[in-house]
VMD Tcl script that draws the C-alpha trace (Angstrom):
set ca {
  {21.86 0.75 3.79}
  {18.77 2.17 3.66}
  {17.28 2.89 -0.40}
  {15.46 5.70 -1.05}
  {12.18 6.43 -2.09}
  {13.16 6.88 -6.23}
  {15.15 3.88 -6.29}
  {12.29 1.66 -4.46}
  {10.62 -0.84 -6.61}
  {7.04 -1.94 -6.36}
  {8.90 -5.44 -6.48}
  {10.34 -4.71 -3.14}
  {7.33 -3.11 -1.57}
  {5.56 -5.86 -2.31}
  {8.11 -8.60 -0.90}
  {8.07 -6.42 2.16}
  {4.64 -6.64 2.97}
  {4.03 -10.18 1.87}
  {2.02 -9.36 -0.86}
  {2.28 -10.73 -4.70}
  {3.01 -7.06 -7.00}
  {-0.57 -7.74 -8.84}
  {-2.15 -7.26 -4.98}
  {-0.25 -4.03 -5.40}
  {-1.50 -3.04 -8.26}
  {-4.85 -3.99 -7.49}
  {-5.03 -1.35 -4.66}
  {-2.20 1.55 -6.12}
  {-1.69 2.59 -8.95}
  {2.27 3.11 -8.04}
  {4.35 4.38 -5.90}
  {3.03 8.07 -5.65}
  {-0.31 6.37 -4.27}
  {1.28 4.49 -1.67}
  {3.26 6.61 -0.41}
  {0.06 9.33 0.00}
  {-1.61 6.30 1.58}
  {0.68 5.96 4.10}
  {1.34 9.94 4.58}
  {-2.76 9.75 4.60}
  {-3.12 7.17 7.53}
  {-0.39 8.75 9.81}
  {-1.58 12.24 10.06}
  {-5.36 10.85 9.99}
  {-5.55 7.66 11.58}
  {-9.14 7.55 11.26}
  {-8.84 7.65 7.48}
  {-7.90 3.98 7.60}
  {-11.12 2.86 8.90}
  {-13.33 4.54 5.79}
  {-10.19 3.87 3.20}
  {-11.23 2.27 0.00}
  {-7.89 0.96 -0.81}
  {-8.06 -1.00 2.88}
  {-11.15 -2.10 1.75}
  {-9.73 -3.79 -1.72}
  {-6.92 -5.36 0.21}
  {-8.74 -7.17 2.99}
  {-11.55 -7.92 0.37}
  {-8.45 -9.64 -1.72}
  {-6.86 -11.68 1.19}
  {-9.91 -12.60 2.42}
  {-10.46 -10.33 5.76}
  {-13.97 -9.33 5.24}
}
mol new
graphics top color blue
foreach p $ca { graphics top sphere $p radius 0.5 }
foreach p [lrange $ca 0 end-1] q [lrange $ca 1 end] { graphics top cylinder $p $q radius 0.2 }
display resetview
């Protein structure tokens, strides 16, 4: 069964993705943020490529 968005936990998110919680944090500041992120990317795709949040995370695993 599927949970939805209010009972999510940035616990879960992060487990999801692979991702400790303080990567999380590092890039959102909750759950609000990621989920405009993601709303963000899918109607603009080319949003990702100028995003300052994908820039945090691949600075933070190493990617750049």
């Amino acid at each position: 069964m599927k949970k939805v968005y209010a009972k999510t936990q940035i616990n879960q998110i992060a487990k999801a993705v692979e991702v400790s919680v303080g990567t999380i944090y590092l890039n959102f500041a909750g759950k609000k943020e990621i989920m405009d992120f993601i709303l963000k990317c899918t109607i603009e795709p080319d949003f990702l490529y100028n995003c300052i949040y994908c820039t945090r995370y691949c600075s933070s695993v190493g990617a750049y």
